[in-house]
C-alpha positions in Angstrom: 15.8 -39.4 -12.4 12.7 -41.2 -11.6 11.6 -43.5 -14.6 8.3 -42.7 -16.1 5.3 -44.6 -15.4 3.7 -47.2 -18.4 3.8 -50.6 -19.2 5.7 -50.5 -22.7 5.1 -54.7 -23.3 1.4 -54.6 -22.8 0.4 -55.6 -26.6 -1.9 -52.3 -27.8 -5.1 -52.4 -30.5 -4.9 -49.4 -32.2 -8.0 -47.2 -31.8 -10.5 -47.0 -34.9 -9.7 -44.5 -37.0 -12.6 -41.6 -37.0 -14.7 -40.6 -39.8 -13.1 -37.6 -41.7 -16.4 -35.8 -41.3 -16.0 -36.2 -37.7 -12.9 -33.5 -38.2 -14.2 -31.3 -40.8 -17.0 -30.2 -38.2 -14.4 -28.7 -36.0 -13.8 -25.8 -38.2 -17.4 -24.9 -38.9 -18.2 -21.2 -38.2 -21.9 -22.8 -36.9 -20.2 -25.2 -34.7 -22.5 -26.0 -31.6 -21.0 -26.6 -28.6 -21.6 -27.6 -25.4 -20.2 -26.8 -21.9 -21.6 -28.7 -19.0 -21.2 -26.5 -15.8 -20.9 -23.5 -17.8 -22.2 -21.4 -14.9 -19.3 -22.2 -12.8 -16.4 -20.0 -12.0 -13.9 -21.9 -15.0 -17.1 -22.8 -16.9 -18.4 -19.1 -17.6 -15.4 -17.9 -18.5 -15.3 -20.1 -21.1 -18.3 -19.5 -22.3 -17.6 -15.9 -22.6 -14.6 -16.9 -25.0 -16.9 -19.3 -27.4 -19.8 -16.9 -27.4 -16.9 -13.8 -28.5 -15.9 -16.4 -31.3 -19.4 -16.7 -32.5 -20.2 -20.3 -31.8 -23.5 -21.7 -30.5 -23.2 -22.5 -26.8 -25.7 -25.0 -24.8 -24.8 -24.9 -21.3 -26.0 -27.2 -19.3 -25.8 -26.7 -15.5 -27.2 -27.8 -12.1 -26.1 -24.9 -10.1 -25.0 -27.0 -7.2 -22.1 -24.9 -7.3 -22.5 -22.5 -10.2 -24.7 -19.3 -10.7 -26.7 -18.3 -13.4 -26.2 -14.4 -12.4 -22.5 -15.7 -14.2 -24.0 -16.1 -18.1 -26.4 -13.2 -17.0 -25.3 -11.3 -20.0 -25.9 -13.8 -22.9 -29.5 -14.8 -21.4 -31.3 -14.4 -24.7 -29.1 -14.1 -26.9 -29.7 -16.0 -30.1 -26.7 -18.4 -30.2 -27.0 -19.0 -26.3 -28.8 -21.6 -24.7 -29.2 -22.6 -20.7 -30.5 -25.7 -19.6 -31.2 -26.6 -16.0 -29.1 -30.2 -15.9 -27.7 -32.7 -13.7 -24.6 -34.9 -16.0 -25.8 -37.5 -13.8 -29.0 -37.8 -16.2 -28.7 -38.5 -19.9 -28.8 -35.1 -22.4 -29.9 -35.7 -25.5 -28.2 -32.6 -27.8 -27.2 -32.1 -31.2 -23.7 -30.8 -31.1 -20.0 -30.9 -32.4 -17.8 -30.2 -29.6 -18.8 -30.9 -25.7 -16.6 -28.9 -23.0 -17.3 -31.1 -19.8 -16.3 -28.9 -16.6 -19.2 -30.2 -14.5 -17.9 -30.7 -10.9 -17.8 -29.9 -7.5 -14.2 -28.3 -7.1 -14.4 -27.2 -4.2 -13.4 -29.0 -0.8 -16.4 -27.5 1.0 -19.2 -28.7 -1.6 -17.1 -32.5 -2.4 -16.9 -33.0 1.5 -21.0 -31.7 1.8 -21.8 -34.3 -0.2 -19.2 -36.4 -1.7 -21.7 -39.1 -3.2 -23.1 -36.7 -5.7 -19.1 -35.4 -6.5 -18.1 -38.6 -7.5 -21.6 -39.8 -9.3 -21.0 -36.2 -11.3 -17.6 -37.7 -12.2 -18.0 -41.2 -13.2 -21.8 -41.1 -14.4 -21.6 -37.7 -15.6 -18.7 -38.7 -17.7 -20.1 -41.7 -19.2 -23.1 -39.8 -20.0 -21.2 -37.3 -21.5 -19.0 -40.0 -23.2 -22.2 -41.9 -24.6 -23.3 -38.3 -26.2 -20.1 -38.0 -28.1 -20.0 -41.6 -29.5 -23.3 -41.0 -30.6 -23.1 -37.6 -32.1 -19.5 -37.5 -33.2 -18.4 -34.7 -31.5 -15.2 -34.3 -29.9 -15.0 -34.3 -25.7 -13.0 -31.9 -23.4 -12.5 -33.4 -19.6 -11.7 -31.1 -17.1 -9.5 -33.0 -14.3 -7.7 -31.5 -11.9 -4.0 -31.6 -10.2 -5.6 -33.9 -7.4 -4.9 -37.0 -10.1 -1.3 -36.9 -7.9 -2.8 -37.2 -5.0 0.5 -36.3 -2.3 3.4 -36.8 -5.0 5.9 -38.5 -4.0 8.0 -36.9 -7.3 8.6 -33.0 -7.8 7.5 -31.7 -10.1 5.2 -34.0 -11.8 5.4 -34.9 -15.1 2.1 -36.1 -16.8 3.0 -39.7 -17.2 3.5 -39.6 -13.3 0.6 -42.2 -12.1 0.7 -40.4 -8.6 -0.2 -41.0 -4.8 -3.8 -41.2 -3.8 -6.0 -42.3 -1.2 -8.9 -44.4 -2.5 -11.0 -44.0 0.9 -9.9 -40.6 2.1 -12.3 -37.6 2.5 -11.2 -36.2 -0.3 -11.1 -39.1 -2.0 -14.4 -38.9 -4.0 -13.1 -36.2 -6.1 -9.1 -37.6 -6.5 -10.3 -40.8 -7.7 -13.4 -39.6 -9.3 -11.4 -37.4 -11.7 -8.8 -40.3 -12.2 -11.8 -42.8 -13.1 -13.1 -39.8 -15.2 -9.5 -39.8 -17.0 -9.5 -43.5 -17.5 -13.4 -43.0 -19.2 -12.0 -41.0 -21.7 -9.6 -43.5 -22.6 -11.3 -46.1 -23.0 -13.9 -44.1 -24.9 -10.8 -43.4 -27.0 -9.2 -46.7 -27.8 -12.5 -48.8 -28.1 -14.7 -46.6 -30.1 -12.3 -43.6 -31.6 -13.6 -40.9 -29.9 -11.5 -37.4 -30.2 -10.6 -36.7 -26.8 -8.9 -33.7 -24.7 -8.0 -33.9 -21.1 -6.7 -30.8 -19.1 -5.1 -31.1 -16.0 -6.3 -27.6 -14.3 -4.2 -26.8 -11.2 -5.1 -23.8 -8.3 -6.9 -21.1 -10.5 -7.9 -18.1 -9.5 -10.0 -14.8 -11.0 -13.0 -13.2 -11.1 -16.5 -14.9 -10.4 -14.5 -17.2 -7.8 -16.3 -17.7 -4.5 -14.0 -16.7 -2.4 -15.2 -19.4 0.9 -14.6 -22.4 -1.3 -12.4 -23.8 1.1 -9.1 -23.8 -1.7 -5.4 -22.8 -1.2 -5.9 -19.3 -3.4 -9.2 -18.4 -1.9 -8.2 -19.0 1.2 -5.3 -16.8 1.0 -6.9 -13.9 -1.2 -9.8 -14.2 1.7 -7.5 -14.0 4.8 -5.3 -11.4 3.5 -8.8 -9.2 2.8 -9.4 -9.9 6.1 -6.3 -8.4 7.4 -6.3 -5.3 5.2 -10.3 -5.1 6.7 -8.2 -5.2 10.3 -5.7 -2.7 10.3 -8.4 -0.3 8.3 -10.6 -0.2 11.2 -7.9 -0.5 14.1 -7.1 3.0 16.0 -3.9 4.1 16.7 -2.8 5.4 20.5 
C-alpha cells in the first residue's frame, strides 16, 4: 500500500486564527459573491445556483474561453453583475466569498497560448488571493485532476503529490494549477485566509463546447458524428 506523501518532522507555525466576523459573513442572506470566469461552461452553472439562492453575484470574465450568451438570462437583473476582466489585472470589489474558476481548461486554448494559461493561474491567483486578504472573504480554487500529472498510483488519493512534467506542452496548466494550489496555502498558513480547493476531474453537460479538445467532448463529438454517418448512408 503505497505510503502517503508529507513530511510529518517539518516543525509547523500554526496559521493566525481569523476574525470571528470573518465567519459570520458567510451566512448573510446579502452575501456578495464573486465568480471569476463565471461565463464559462463550470462557471455559469454556478452562477445559476447562487443567483437561485438569492445571493449577489459579480462575475468577472475575459471571455477568452467563456460566453456571455451563457449568463444571458440574469443580464439586468438586480443582484447580477458582469464585468469585462482579465485575473491577470488587480479587481478591486467589495465581497464575502470569491469563486475563482478563471482558466483556460481546455487543451486547444492552454496549447494556443500557454503564456496567458499559466499567467491566469499564478498572477490571477495571487490577485485573487490579495483581494481576499484584504476584504476578508473566503477563496474557492478551482484545480483540476492534471495536479497528478501520469500517476504512477491508482486511484489517487489527495495526499498523492503526483507525476508531472514541468516543461511539457501541457505543462503550463499542470503546474500552473499546482503553483495555484500551493498559493492558496501559503495564503492560508501566513495570513489566515479561509480557503477551499476542488479538484474537478472530466466534466461534462450542457453549455460545453464540444471541440475543446477533452476526453468527454471528444467522445460525445465523435459518437455524434457517427450517428450523423449512418443517418445519411443508403442502404443497397
Amino acid at each position: 500500500m503505497a505510503q502517503p506523501n508529507g513530511d510529518h518532522n517539518a516543525a509547523a507555525k500554526p496559521p493566525p486564527t481569523p476574525s470571528p466576523l470573518r465567519f459570520s459573513k458567510f451566512f448573510q442572506s446579502n452575501m456578495r459573491i464573486l465568480v471569476t470566469g463565471g461565463a464559462g461552461f463550470i462557471g455559469s452553472h454556478l452562477v445559476d445556483k447562487l443567483m437561485e439562492n438569492e445571493k449577489n453575484v459579480i462575475v468577472a470574465d475575459n471571455y477568452f474561453t467563456g460566453s456571455k450568451d451563457n449568463l444571458k438570462k440574469w443580464i439586468g437583473h438586480p443582484r447580477f453583475e458582469l464585468i469585462r476582466h482579465d485575473v491577470t489585472e488587480p479587481l478591486l470589489v467589495e465581497v464575502d466569498q470569491i469563486y475563482h474558476l478563471a482558466c483556460p481548461a481546455s487543451p486547444i486554448f492552454y496549447k494556443y497560448n500557454p503564456v496567458k494559461t499559466i499567467k491566469t493561474n499564478v498572477i490571477g491567483t495571487l490577485n485573487m488571493l490579495g483581494l481576499a486578504k484584504r476584504v476578508g472573504a473566503r477563496i474557492l480554487l478551482t484545480s483540476t485532476s492534471e495536479v497528478y500529472g501520469d500517476p504512477l498510483i491508482h486511484p489517487q488519493e489527495e495526499s498523492y503529490w503526483g507525476n508531472v512534467n514541468p516543461i511539457g506542452v501541457r505543462s503550463c496548466y499542470d503546474e500552473g494549477k499546482r503553483v495555484a494550489e500551493t498559493l492558496m496555502f501559503d495564503y492560508h498558513r501566513q495570513h489566515g485566509i479561509e480557503i477551499r480547493i476542488a479538484r474537478i476531474f472530466n466534466t461534462y453537460g450542457p453549455r460545453m463546447n464540444i471541440d475543446d479538445g477533452r476526453v468527454v467532448s471528444n467522445f460525445i463529438a465523435q459518437a455524434l458524428r457517427i450517428n450523423q454517418w449512418l443517418d445519411y448512408t443508403p442502404l443497397s
